[in-house]
C-alpha positions in Angstrom: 5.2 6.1 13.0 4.6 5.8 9.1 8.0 4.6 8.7 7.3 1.5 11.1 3.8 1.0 9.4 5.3 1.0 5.9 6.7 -2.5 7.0 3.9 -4.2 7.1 2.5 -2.4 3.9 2.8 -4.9 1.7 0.8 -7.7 -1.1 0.2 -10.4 1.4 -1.3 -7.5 4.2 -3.6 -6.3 1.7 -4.5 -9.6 0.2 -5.1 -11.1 4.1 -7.3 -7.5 4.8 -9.5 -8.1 2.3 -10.2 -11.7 2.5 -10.6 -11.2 6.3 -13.3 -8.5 5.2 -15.3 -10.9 3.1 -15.1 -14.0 5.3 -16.7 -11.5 8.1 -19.5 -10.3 5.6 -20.2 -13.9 5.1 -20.4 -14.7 8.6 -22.3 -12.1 9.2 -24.8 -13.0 7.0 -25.0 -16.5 8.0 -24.6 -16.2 11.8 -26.1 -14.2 14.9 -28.8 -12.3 15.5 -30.1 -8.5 13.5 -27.7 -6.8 16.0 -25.2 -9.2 15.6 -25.6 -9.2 11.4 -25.5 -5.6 11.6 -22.3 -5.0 13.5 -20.4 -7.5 11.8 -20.9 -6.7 8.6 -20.1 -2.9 9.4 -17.0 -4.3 11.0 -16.4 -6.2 7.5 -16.8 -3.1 5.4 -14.1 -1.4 7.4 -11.7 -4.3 7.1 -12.4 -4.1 3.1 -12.0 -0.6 3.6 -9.2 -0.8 5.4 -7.5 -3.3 2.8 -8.3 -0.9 -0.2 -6.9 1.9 2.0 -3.7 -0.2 2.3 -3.7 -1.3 -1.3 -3.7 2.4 -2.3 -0.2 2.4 0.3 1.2 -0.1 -1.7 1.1 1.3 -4.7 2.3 4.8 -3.5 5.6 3.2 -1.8 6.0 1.2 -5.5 6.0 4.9 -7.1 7.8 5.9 -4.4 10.7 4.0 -5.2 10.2 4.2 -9.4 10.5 8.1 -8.6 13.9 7.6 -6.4 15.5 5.2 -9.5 15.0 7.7 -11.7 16.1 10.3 -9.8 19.4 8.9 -9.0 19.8 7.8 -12.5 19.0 11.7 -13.7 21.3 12.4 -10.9 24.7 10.1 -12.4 23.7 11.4 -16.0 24.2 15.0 -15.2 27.3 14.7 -13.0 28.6 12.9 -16.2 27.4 16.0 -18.0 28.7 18.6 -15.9 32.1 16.8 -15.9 32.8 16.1 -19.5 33.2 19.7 -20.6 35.6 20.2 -17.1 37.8 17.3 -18.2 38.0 18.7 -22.0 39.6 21.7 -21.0 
């Protein structure tokens, strides 16, 4: 399941979250009735929420992927190592 959500993880998701969380807030404040006010802009909060939440993603699948680089690139450089002294000999 996290490996379906991570494809819509992304910049324009978050970006889309949040701006959808402040047009409701302003909505909210500018439409309806106290019950009305009240229950959008808790549904606003969430979708900021929410958008913060998936900002936090993003940047984890960014180090994520920094983390795998390097690994693989620590990887090559001590095959490279192990095998010099082999082919000396």
């Amino acid at each position: 399941m996290l490996r379906s959500l991570s494809e819509y993880v992304g910049f324009p998701a978050v970006v889309g979250l949040i701006l959808g969380g402040v047009a409701i807030l302003v909505l909210s404040t500018t439409l309806g009735g106290q019950f009305g006010q009240v229950l959008a802009a808790f549904v606003g909060i969430l979708v900021v929420l929410g958008g913060l939440g998936m900002m936090f993603l993003v940047w984890l699948k960014r180090m994520n992927a920094d983390i795998g680089s390097n690994r693989r690139d620590i990887e090559r450089d001590l095959e490279e190592i192990m095998d010099g002294p082999d082919s000396e000999e």
